[in-house]
MIDOSE-1310 file (N, C-alpha, C; in nm, 2 decimals, decimal comma, always signed):
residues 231
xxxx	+1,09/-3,48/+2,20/+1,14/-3,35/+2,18/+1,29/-3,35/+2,20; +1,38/-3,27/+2,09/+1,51/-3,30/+2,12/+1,54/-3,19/+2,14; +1,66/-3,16/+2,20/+1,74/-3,00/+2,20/+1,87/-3,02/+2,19; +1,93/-2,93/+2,19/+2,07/-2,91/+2,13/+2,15/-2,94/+2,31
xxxx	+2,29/-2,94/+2,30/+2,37/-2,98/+2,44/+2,39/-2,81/+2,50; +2,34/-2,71/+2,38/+2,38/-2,58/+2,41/+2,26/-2,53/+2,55; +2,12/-2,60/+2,46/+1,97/-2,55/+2,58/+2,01/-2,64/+2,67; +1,99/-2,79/+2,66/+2,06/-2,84/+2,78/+2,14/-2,79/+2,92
xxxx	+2,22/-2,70/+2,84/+2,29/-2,69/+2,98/+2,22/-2,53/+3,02; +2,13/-2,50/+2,96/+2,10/-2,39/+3,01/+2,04/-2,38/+3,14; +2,02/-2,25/+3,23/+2,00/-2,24/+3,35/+1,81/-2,23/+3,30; +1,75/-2,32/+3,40/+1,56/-2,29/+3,36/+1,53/-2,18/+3,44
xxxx	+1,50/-2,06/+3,34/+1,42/-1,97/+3,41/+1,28/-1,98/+3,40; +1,18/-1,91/+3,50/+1,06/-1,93/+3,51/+1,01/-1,89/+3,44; +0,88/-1,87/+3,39/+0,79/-1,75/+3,29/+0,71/-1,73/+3,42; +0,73/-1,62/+3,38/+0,64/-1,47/+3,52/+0,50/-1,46/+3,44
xxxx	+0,42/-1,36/+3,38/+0,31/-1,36/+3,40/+0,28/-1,47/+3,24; +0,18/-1,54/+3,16/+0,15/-1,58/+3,10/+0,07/-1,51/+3,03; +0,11/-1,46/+2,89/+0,05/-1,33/+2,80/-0,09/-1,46/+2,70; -0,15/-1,44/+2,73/-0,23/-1,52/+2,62/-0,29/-1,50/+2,48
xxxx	-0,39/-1,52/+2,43/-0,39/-1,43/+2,28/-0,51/-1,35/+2,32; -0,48/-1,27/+2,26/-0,58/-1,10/+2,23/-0,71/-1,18/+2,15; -0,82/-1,13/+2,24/-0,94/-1,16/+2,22/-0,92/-1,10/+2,04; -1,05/-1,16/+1,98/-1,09/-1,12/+1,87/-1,28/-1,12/+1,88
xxxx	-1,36/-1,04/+1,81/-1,53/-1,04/+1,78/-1,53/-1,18/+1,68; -1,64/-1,26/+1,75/-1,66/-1,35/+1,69/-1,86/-1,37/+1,66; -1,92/-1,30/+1,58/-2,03/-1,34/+1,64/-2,05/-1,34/+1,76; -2,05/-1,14/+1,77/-2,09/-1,09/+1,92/-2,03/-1,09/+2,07
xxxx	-1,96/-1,18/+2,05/-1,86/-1,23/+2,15/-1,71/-1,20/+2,14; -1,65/-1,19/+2,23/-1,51/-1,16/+2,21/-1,43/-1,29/+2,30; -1,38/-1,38/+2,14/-1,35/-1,48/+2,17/-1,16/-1,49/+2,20; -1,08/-1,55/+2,28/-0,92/-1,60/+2,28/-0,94/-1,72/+2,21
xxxx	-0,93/-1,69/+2,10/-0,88/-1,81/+2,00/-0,78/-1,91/+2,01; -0,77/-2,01/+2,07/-0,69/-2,15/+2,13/-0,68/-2,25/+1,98; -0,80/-2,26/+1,90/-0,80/-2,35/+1,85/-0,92/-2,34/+1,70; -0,91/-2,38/+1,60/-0,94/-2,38/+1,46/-1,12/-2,37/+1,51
xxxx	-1,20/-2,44/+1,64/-1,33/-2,46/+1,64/-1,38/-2,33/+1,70; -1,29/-2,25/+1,75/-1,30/-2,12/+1,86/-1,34/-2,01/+1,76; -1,34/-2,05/+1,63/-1,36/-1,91/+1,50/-1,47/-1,95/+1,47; -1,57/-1,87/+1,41/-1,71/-1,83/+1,36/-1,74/-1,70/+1,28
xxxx	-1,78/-1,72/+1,16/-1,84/-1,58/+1,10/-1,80/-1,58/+0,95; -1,92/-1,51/+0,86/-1,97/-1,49/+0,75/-1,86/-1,37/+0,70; -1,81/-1,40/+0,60/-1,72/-1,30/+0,52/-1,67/-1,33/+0,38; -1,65/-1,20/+0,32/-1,61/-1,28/+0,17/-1,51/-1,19/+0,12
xxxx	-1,47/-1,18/+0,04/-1,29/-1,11/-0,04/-1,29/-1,16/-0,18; -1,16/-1,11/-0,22/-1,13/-1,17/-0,35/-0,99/-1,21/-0,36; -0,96/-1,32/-0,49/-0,84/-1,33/-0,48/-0,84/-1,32/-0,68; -0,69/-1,34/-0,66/-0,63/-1,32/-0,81/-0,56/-1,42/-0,86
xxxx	-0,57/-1,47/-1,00/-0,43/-1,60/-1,07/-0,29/-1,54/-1,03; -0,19/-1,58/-1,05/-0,05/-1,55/-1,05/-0,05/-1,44/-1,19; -0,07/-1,46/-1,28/-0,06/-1,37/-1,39/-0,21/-1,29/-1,40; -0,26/-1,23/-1,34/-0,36/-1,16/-1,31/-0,44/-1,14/-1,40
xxxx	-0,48/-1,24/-1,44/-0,54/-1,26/-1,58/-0,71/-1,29/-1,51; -0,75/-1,35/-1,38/-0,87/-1,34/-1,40/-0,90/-1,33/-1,20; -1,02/-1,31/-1,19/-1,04/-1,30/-1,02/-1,10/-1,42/-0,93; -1,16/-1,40/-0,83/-1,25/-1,50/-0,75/-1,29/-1,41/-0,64
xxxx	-1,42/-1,41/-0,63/-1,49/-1,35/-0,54/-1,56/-1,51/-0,42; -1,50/-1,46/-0,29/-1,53/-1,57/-0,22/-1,59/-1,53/-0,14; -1,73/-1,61/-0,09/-1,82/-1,59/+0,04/-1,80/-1,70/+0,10; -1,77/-1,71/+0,25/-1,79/-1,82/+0,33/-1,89/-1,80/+0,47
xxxx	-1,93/-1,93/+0,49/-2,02/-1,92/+0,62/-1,95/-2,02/+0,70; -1,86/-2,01/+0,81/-1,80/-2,05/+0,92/-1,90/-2,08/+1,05; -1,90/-2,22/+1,12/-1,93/-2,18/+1,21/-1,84/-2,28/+1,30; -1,82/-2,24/+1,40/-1,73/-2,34/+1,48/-1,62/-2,42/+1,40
xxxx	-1,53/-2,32/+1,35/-1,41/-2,32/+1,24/-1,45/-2,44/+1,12; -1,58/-2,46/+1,10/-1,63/-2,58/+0,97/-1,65/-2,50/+0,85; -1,66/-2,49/+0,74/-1,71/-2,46/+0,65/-1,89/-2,47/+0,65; -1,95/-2,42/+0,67/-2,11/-2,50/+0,58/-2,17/-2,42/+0,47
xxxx	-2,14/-2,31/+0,44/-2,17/-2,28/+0,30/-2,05/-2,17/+0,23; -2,05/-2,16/+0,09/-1,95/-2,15/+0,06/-2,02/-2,08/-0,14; -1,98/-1,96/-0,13/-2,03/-1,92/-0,28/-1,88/-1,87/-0,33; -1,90/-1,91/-0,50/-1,75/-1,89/-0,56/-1,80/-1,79/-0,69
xxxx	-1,76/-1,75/-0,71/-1,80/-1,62/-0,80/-1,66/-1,61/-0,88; -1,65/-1,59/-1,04/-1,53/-1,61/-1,07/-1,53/-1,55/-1,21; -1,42/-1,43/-1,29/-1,44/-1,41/-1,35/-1,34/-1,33/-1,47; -1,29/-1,38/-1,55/-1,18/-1,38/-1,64/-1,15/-1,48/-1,72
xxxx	-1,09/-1,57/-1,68/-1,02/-1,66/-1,79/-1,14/-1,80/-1,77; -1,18/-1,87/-1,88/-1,27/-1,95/-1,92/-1,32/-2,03/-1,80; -1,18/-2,12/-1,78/-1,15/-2,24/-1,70/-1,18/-2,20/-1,57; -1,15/-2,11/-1,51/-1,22/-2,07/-1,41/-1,35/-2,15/-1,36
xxxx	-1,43/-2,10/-1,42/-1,59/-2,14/-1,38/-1,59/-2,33/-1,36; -1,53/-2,39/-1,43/-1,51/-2,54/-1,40/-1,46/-2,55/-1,28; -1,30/-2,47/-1,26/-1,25/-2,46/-1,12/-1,36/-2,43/-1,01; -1,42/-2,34/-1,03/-1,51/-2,29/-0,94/-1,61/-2,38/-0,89
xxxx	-1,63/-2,48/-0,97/-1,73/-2,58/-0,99/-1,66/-2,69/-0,90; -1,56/-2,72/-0,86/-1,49/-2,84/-0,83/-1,47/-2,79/-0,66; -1,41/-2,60/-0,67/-1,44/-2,59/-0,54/-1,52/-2,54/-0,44; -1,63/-2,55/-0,50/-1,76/-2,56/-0,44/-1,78/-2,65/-0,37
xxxx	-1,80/-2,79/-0,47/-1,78/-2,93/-0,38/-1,67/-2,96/-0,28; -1,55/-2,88/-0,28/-1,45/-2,91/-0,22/-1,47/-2,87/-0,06; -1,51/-2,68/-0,09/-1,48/-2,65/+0,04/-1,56/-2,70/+0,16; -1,71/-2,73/+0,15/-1,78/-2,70/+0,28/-1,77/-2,83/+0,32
xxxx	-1,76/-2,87/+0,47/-1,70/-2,98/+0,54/-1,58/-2,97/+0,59; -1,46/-2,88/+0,54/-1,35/-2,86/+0,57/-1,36/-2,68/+0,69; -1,26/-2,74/+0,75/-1,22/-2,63/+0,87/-1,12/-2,57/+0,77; -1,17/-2,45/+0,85/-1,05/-2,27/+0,72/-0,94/-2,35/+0,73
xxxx	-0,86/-2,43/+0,86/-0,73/-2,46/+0,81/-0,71/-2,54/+0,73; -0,77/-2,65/+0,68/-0,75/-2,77/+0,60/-0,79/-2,67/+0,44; -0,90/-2,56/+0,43/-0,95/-2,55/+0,32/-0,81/-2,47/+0,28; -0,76/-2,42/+0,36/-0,64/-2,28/+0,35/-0,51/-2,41/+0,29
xxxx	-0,50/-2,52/+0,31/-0,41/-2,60/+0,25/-0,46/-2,76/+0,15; -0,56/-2,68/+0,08/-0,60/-2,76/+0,03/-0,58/-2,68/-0,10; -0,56/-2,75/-0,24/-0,57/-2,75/-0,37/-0,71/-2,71/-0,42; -0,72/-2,56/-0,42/-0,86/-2,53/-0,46/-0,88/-2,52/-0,64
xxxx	-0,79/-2,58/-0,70/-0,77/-2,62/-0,90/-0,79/-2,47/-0,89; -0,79/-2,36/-0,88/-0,77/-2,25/-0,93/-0,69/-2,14/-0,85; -0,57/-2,09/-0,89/-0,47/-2,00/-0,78/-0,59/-1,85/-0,77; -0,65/-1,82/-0,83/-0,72/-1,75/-0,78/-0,80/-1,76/-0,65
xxxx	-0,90/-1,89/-0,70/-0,97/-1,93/-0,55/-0,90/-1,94/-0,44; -0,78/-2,01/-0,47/-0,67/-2,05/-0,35/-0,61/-1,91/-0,28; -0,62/-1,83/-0,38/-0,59/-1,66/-0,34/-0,69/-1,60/-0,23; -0,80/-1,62/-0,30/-0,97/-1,60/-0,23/-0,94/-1,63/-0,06
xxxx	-0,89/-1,81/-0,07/-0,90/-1,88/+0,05/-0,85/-1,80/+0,13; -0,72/-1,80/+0,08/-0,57/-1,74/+0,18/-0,62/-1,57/+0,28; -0,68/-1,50/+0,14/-0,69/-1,34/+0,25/-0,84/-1,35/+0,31; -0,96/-1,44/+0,25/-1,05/-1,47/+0,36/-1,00/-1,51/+0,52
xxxx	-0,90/-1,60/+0,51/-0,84/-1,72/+0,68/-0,79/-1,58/+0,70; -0,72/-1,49/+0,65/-0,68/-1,35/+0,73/-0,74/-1,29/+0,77; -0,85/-1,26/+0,72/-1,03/-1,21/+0,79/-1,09/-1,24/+0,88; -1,10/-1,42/+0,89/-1,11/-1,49/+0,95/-1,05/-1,48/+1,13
xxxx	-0,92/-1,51/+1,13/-0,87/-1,56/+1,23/-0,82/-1,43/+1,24; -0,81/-1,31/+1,24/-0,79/-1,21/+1,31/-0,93/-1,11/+1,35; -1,04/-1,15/+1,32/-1,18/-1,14/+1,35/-1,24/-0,98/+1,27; -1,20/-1,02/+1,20/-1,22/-0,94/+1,08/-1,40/-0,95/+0,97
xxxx	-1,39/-1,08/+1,01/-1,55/-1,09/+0,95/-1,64/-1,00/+0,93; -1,74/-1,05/+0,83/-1,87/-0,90/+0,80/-1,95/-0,95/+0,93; -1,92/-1,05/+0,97/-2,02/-1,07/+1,11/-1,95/-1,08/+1,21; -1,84/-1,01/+1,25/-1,81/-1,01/+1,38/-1,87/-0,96/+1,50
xxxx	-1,95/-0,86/+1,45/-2,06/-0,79/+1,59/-2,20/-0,91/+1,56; -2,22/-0,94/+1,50/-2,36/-1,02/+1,47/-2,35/-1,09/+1,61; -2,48/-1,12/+1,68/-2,47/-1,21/+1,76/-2,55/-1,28/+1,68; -2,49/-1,43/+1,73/-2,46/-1,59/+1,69/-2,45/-1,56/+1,50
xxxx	-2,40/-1,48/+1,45/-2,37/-1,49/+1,31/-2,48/-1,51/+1,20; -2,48/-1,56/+1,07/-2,56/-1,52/+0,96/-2,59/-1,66/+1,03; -2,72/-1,70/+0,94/-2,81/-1,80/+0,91/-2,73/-1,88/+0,82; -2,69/-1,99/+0,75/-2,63/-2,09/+0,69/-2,78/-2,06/+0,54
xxxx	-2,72/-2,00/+0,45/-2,81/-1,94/+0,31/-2,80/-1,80/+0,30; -2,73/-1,72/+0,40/-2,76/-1,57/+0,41/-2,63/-1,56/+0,30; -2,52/-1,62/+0,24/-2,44/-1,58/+0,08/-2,50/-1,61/-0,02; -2,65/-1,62/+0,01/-2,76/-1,65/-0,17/-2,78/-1,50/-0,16
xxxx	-2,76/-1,38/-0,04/-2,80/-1,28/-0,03/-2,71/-1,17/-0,14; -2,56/-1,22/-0,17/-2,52/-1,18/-0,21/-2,53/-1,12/-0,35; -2,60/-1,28/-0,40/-2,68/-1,28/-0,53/-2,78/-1,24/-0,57; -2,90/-1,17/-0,50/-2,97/-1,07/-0,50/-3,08/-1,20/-0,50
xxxx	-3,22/-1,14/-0,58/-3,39/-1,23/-0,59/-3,33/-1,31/-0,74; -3,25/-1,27/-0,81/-3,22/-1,37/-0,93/-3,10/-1,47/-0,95; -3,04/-1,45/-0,82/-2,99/-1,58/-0,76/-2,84/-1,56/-0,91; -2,83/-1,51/-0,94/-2,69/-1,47/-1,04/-2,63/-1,34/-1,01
xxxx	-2,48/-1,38/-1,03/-2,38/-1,25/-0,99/-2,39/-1,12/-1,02; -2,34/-1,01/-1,01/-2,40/-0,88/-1,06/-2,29/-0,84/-1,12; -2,26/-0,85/-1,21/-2,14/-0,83/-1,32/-2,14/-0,71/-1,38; -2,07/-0,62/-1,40/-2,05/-0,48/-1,47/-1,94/-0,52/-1,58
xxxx	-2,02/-0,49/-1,67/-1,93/-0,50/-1,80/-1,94/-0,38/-1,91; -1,81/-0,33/-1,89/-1,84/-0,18/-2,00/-1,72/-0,21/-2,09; -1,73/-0,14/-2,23/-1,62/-0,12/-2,30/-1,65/-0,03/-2,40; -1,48/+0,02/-2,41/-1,53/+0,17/-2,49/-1,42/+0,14/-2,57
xxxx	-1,45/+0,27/-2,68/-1,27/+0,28/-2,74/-1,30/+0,48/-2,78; -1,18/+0,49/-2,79/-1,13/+0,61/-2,82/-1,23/+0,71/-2,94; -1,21/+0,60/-3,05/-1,31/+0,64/-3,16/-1,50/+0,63/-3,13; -1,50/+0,54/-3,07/-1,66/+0,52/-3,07/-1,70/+0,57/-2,91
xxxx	-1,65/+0,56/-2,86/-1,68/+0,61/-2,71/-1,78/+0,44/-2,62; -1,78/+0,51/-2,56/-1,81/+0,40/-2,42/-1,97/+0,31/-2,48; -1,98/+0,18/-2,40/-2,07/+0,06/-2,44/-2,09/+0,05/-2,30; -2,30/+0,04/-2,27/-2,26/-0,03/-2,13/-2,37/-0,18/-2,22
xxxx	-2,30/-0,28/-2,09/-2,30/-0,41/-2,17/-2,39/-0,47/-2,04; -2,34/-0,49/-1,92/-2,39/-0,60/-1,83/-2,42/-0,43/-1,70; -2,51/-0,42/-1,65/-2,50/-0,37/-1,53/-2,54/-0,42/-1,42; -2,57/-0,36/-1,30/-2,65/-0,43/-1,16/-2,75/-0,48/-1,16
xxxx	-2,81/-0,38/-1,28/-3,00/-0,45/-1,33/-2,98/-0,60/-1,41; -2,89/-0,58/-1,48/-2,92/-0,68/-1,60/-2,86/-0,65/-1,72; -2,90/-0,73/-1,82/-2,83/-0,71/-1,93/-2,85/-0,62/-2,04; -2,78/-0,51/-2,05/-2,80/-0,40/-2,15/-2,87/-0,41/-2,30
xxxx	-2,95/-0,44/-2,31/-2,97/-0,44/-2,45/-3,02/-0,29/-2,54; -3,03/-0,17/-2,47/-3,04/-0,06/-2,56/-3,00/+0,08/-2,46; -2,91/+0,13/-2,55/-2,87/+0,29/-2,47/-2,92/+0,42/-2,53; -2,96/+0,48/-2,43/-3,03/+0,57/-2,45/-2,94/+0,70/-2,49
xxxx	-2,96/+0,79/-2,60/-2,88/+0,90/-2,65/-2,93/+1,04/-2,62; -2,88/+1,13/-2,62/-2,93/+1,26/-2,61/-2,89/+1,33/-2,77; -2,95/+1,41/-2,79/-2,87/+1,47/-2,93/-2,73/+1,53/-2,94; -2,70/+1,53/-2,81/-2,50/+1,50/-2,80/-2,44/+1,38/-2,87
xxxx	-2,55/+1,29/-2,84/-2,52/+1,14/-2,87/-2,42/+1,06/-2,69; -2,49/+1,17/-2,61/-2,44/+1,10/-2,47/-2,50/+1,04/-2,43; -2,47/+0,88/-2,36/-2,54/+0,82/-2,29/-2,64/+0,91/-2,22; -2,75/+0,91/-2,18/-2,83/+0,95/-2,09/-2,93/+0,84/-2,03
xxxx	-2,91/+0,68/-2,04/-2,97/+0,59/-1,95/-2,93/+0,46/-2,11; -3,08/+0,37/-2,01/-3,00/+0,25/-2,06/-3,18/+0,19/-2,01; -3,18/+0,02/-2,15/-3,28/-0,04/-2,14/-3,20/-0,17/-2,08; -3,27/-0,23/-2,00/-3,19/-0,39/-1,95/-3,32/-0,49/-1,90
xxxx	-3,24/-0,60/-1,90/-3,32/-0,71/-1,90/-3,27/-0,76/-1,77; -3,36/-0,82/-1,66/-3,30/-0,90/-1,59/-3,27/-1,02/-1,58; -3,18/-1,08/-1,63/-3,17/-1,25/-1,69/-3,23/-1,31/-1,59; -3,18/-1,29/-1,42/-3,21/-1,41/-1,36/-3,37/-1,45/-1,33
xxxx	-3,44/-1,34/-1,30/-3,61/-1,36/-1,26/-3,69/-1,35/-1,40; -3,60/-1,32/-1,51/-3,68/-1,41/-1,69/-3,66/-1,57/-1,68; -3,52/-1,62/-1,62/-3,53/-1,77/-1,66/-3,57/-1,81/-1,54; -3,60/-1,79/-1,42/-3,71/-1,86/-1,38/-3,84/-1,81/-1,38
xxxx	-3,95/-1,72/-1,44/-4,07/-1,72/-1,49/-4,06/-1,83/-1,60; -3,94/-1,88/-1,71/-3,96/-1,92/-1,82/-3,92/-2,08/-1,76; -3,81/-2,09/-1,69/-3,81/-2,25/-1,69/-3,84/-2,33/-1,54; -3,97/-2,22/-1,46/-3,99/-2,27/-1,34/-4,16/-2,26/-1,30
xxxx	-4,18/-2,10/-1,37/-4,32/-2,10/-1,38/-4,41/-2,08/-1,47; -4,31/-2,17/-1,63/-4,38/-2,16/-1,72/-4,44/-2,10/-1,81; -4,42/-1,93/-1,81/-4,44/-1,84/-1,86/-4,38/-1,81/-1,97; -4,42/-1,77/-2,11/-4,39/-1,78/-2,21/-4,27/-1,70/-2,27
xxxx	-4,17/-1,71/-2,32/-4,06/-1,61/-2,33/-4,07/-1,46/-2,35; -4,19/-1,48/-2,46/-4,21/-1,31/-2,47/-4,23/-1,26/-2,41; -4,38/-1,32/-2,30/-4,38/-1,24/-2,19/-4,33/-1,21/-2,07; -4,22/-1,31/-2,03/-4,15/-1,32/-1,91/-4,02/-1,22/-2,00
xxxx	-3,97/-1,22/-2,10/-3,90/-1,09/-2,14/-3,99/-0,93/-2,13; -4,12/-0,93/-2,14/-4,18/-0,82/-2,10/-4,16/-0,79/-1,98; -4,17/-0,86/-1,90/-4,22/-0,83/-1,78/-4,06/-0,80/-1,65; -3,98/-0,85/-1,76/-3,85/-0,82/-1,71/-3,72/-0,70/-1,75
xxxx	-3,82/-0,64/-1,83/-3,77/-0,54/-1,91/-3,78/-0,44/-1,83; -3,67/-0,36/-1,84/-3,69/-0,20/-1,76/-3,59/-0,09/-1,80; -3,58/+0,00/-1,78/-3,50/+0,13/-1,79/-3,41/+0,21/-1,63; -3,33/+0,26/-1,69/-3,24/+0,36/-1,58/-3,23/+0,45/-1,65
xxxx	-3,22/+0,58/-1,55/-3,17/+0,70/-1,61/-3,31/+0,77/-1,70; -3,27/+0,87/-1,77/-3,35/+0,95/-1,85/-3,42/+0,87/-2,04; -3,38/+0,77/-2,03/-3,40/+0,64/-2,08/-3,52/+0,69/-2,19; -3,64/+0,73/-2,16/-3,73/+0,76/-2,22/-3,73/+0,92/-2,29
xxxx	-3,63/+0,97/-2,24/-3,64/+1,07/-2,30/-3,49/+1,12/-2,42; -3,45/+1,00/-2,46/-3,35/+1,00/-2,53/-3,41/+1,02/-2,67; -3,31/+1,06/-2,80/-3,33/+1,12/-2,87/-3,31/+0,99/-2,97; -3,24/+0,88/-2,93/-3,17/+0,79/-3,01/-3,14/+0,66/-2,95
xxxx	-3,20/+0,58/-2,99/-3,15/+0,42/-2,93/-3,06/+0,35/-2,99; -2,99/+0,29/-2,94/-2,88/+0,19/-3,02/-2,82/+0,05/-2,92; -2,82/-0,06/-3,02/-2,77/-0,16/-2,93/-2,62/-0,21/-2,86; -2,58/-0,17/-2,80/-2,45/-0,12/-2,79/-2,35/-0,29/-2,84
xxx	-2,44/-0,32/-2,86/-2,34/-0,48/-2,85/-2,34/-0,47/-3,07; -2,42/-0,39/-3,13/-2,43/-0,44/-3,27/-2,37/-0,25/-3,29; -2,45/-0,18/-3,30/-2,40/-0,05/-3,33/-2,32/+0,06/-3,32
């Protein structure tokens, strides 16, 4: 350690009381964070590209400042999903500090990382009160029984008025009209629990599309159906 001739010659004053760091909730406990292993807990956020062209939704499962699971959710620009792919493999094994300076191939994810370790290390977590934190699989929770993301996708225009396309159910394939011609519900499919009846328990497309079919809203009592993605 070097110092200048100026500290040198300074007079050593004592330190009187020793302020230490302000506890944080860590999975039920209220821990003084000393060190990267002293952090624990389940949380997730989003981040953005530099040209805010597309997002990242990040879940992380921390325990004793390690990574061990880790969901990437990502959604705008193509390339993404590959990124997303690369930091999957990347993150778990790594402590928040290494993942926080690590090259996650997408400034979005890397965006994700950065205000997650702020959640993080200031005890911000969705499990800060949990005692001893989520289970390591409890961010498959986020993805619901069909194990895929819940994407909302609408588009309208001025002349034709509003499309719903993707909702929380599934995928829109017919909207329901009133003789206004106003939405009044919607027919959807649930992709994820059709493709595993069809490529897990073998069930025939038609009828794993039957059986996955449903409605919202006043749906049956519309005056007019249309496919919002053709009509």
């Amino acid at each position: 350690m070097h110092y200048t001739k100026e500290v040198e010659n300074m007079t050593c004053i004592a330190q009187g009381c020793k302020h230490g760091s302000s506890p944080i909730p860590v999975e039920g406990r209220w821990v003084k964070a000393k060190e990267v292993k002293d952090i624990s807990g389940l949380t997730h956020g989003i981040g953005w590209c530099a040209p805010q062209q597309g997002a990242c939704k990040l879940t992380l499962n921390i325990k004793e400042g390690i990574i061990h699971e880790a969901l990437v959710e990502t959604i705008g620009c193509t390339g993404m999903t590959h990124s997303a792919a690369m930091a999957a493999e990347i993150l778990v094994g790594k402590t928040i500090l290494e993942a926080l300076n690590t090259d996650l191939v997408c400034d979005a994810i890397n965006t994700a990382m950065r205000e997650l370790f702020l959640q993080i290390a200031y005890g911000r977590s969705q499990s800060a009160f949990s005692e001893d934190g989520l289970h390591i699989g409890a961010g498959l929770e986020d993805l619901g029984k069909g194990l895929r993301s819940q994407v909302g996708t609408m588009y309208s225009t001025l002349e034709k008025g509003a499309r719903y396309l993707d909702m929380a159910e599934g995928y829109v394939t017919r909207l329901g009209l009133d003789e206004n011609n106003e939405i009044i519900g919607y027919e959807f499919v649930k992709l994820g629990p059709m493709m595993e009846q069809i490529t897990v328990k073998g069930i025939a497309p038609e009828e794993a599309l039957a059986k996955c079919t449903g409605t919202y809203g006043r749906f049956k009592d519309a005056v007019k159906t249309i496919n919002p993605r053709v009509q």
